[in-house]
N, C-alpha and C positions, 0 to 999 in steps of 0.2 A: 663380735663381728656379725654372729647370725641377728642379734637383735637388733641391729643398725639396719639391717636390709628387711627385718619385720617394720620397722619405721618407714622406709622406703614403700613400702608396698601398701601399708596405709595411708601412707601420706597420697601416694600414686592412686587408689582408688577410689579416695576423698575427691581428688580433685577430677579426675576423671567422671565420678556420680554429679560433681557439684557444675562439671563443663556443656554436660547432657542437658540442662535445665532448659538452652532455649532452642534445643530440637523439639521437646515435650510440647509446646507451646506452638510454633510452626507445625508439628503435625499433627495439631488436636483440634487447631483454628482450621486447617487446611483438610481434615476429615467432616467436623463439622459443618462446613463452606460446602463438600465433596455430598454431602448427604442429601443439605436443604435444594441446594443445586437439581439433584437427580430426584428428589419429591417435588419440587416443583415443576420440572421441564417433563419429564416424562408418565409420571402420577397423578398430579393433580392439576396443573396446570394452572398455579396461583402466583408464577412468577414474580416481582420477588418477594415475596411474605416468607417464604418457610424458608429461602435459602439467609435472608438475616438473621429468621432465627434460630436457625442450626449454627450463620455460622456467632453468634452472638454466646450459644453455648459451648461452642466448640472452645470458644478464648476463655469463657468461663473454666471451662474445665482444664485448660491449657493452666491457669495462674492456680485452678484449685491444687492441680499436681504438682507445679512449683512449690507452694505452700508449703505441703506434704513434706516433700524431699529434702527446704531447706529444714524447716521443723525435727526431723529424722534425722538431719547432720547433724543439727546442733546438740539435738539430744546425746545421738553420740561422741560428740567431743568433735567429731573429724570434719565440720564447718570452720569457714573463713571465720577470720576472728578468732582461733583459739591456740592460746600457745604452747607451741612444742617446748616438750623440754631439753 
């Protein structure tokens, strides 16, 4: 029994880490976007140059941390795709 709710509680935090994926993404574009934004309007005043490419890194870094994450599921078994026994 205790090890059926060890299952449970993997399973749950598998999918839990793997549901978080595209908050990463919306707030890495959305800090990125938040950055170039506030260097270009109140800094340098090159409107919009540095807010695409803040936020152009910001999406970069949004899918690099995806990457990561799914990469690190799968590594450990507890990615989609892998079967419970």
């Amino acid at each position: 029994m205790a090890e059926n709710n060890d299952k449970d509680k993997t399973a749950f935090a598998a999918l839990f880490e793997l549901s978080s994926i595209g908050i990463f993404l919306v707030v890495a574009t959305f800090i990125g976007g938040a950055i170039g934004y506030f260097l270009d309007t109140r800094v340098f005043d090159t409107f919009p140059w540095l807010s695409a490419v803040f936020l152009f890194l910001g999406i970069v870094a949004g899918f690099r941390k995806i990457f990561q994450m799914v990469r690190q599921s799968a590594k450990n078994g507890n990615g989609a795709g892998t079967k419970s026994p």
